[in-house]
C-alpha positions as CSV (number, residue, x, y, z in Angstrom):
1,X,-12.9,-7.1,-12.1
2,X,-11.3,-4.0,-12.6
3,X,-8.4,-2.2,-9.8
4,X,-8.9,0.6,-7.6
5,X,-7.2,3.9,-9.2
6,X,-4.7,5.9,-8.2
7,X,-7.3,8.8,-7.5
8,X,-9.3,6.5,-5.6
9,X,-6.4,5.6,-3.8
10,X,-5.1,8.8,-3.4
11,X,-8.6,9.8,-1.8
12,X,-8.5,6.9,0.8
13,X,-4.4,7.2,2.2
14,X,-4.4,11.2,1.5
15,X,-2.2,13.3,-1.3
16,X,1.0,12.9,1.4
17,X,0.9,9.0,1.9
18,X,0.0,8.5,-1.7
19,X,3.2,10.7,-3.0
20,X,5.5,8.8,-0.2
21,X,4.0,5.3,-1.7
22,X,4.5,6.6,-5.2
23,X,8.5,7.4,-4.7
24,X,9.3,4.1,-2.7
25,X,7.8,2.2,-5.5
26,X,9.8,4.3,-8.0
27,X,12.9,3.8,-5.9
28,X,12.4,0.2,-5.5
29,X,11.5,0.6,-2.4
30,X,8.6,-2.3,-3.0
31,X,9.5,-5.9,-3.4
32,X,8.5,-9.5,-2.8
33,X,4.6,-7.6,-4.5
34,X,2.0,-10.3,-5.3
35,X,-2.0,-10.6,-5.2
36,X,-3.8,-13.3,-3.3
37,X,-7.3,-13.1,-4.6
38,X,-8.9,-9.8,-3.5
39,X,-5.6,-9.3,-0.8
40,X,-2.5,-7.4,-2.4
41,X,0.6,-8.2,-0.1
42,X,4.2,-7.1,-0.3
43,X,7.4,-5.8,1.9
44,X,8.6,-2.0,1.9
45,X,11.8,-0.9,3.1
46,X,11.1,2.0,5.4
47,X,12.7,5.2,5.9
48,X,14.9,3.7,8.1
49,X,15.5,0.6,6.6
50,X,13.2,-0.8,8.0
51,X,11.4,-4.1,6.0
52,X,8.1,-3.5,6.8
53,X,4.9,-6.4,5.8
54,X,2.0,-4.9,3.8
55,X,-1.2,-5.9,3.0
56,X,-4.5,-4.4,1.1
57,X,-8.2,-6.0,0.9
58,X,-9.8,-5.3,-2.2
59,X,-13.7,-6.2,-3.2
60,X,-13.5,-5.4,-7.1
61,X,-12.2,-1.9,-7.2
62,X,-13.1,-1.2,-3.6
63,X,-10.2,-1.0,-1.4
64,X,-11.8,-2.3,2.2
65,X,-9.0,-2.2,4.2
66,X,-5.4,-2.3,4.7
67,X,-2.3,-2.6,7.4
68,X,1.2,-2.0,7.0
69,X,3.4,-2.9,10.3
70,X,5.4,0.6,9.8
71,X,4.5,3.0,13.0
72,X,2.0,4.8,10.9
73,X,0.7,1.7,8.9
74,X,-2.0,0.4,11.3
75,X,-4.5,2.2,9.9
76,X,-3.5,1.1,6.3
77,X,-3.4,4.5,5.3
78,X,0.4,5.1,5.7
């Protein structure tokens, strides 16, 4: 079962929410990361500080959904 790509990724969330997600995980933004089966879960610390719960449902490298509980997030796109 192979992963979803960055580019494929970067086409669901768009280039802005991709590049956000890129530099809180280089900033450590990401912890407490783990998959679940097909669901990919794990906490962000917002812009403000915020610890925000996130959570992506994959089918094989097809991402089918996501949510994040940051005020963009409910879409899963943030």
């Amino acid at each position: 079962m192979s992963a979803p790509t960055e580019n494929l990724i970067r086409q669901l969330v768009g280039s802005r929410s991709f590049d956000r997600g890129a530099s809180y995980f280089e900033n450590g933004r990401i912890h407490h990361a783990r998959r679940q089966g097909e669901l990919l879960k794990a906490r962000c610390y917002g812009s403000e500080d915020n610890d925000y719960r996130i959570e992506v449902r994959l089918n094989g490298a097809k991402v089918l959904g996501g949510h994040c509980s940051c005020p963009v997030g409910e879409e899963g796109t943030c």
